[in-house]
N, C-alpha and C positions, 0 to 999 in steps of 0.2 A: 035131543039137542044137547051139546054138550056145554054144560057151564064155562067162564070163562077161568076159574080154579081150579076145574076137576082139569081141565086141559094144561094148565101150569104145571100143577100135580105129575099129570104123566108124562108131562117135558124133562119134569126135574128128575123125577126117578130115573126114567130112561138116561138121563145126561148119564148118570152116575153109575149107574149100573152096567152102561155101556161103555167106561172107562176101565183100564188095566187094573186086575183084583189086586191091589194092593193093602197095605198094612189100614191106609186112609180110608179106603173102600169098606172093610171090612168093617169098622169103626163108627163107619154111618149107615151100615146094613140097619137097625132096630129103627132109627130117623125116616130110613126111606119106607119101611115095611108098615110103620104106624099111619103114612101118612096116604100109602095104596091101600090100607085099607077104610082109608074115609070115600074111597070113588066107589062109585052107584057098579052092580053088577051088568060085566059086560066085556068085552074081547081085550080092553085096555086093563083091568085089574087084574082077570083072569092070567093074560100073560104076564103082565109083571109078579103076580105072585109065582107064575110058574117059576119064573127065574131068579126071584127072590128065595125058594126054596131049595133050588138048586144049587144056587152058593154057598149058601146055609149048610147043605148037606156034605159039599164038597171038600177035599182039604184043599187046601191053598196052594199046594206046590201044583196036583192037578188040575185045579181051576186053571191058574197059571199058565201052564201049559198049553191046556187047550186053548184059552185065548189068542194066544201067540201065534199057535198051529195054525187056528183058524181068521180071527181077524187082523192079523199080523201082516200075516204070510200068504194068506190064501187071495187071489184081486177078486174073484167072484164074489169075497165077502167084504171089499174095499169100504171103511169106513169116511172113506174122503169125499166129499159128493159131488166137488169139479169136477173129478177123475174121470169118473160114468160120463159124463157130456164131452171134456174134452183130453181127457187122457194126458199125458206127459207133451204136452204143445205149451207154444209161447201163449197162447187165447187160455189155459190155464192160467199163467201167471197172473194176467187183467183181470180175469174172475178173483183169485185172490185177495190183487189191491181193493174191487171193488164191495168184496164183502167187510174187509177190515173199515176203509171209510162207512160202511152202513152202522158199523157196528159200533164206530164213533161217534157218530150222529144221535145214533143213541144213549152215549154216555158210559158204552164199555168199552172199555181199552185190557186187549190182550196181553196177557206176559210173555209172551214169545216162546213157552212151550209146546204149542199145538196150534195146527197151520188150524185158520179160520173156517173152514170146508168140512172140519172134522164134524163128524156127524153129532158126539156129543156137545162141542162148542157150540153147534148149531142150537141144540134142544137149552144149553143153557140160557141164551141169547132169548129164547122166546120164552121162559120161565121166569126168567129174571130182567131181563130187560124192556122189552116190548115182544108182548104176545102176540099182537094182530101182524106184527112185520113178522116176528119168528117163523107162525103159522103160514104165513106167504113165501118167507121163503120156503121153508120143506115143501109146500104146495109144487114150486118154481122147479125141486129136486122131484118130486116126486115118481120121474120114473125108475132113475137111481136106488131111492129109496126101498120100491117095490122087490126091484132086482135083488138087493140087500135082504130082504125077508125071504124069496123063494130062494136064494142061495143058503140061509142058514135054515130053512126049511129043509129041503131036500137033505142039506148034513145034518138033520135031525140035532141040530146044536138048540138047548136051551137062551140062549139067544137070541131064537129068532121070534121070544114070546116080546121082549123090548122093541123089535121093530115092528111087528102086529100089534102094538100097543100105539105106536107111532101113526102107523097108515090109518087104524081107525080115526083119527084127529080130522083127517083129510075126506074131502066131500068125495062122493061116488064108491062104487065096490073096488076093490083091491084087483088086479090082476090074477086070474087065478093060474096060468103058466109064464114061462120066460116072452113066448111070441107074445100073449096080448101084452106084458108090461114091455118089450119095444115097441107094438103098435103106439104105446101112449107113447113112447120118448118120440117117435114120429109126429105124430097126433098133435100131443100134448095135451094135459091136464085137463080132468074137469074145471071148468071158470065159476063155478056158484059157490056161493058163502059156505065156510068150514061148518055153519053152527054154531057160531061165537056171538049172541047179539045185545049188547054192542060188543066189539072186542077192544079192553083195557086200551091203552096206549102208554100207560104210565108202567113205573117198577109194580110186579105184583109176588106178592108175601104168602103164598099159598100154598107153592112148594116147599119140600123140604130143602134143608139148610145143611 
């Protein structure tokens, strides 16, 4: 069962880790590394240290690069999570507004740098704001998310250690090809508890900063 910190924890890293390597990123590399290694061993620290080490090792320009290559540009590795369900459609848009008022409601108000969908704003939102809704939503994206993992799987991108740090948050086993994670976006989602019990409701201070 997972705590409801150790699940912060790998919200937050992930948030951050899964943003553009920049000057900022690189900066709060030693913040996020110290505080992956406070989670208990298991698929969530595992991948995040993989891709903590890989940054680490990387230079910056190629970091760079490959990011761009790959979650930029590539839509198989779309970090946008309406996208997956409704693609470039006006039902897009609505999802949008309706994530920005959740996000109100909670007491976050965006800066208008990065559309609400984004997968790292997502991971923020449940690190920092409210976990048990954050946790629901990714649950809501989850087949998205899945996709997300077997696409930076398959491009053997370091990368896709943040989103298998992600889906383990999430009740049931992970899709293990492209067809069973569309059956789920068919399907839909396991409905039983992530393993949070109780989950926060309130700001929780557990992740890194």
């Amino acid at each position: 069962m997972t705590r409801p910190r150790d699940a912060a924890v790998v919200c937050q890293a992930a948030a951050i880790l899964l943003q553009y390597p920049d000057d900022a990123l690189h900066q709060r590399l030693p913040l996020v590394a110290a505080a992956v290694r406070t989670l208990p061993p298991g698929p969530a620290r595992t991948g995040l240290t993989a891709l903590l080490d890989h940054i680490a090792a990387t230079k910056p320009r190629e970091l760079a690069e490959h990011y761009v290559a790959l979650l930029d540009r590539r839509r198989r590795c779309c970090l946008y999570l309406t996208w997956w369900a409704d693609g470039e459609t006006r039902r897009r848009g609505q999802a949008l507004a309706a994530l920005k008022d959740r996000y109100r409601r909670a007491g976050l108000e965006l800066d208008g740098r990065e559309l609400p969908d984004h997968l790292p704003v997502v991971l923020e939102y449940a690190a920092t704001g409210d976990l048990a809704d954050g946790l629901a939503l990714l649950q809501e994206h989850r087949a998205g998310i899945e996709l997300l993992r077997l696409a930076l799987c398959e491009a053997r991108s370091p990368y896709a250690g943040a989103a298998q740090a992600v889906c383990s948050l999430l009740p049931g086993p992970s899709p293990k090809d492209r067809a069973a994670a569309r059956r789920l976006a068919r399907t839909g989602p396991p409905t039983e508890s992530v393993g949070l019990t109780p989950y926060p409701t309130a700001r929780t201070g557990g992740g890194p900063r």
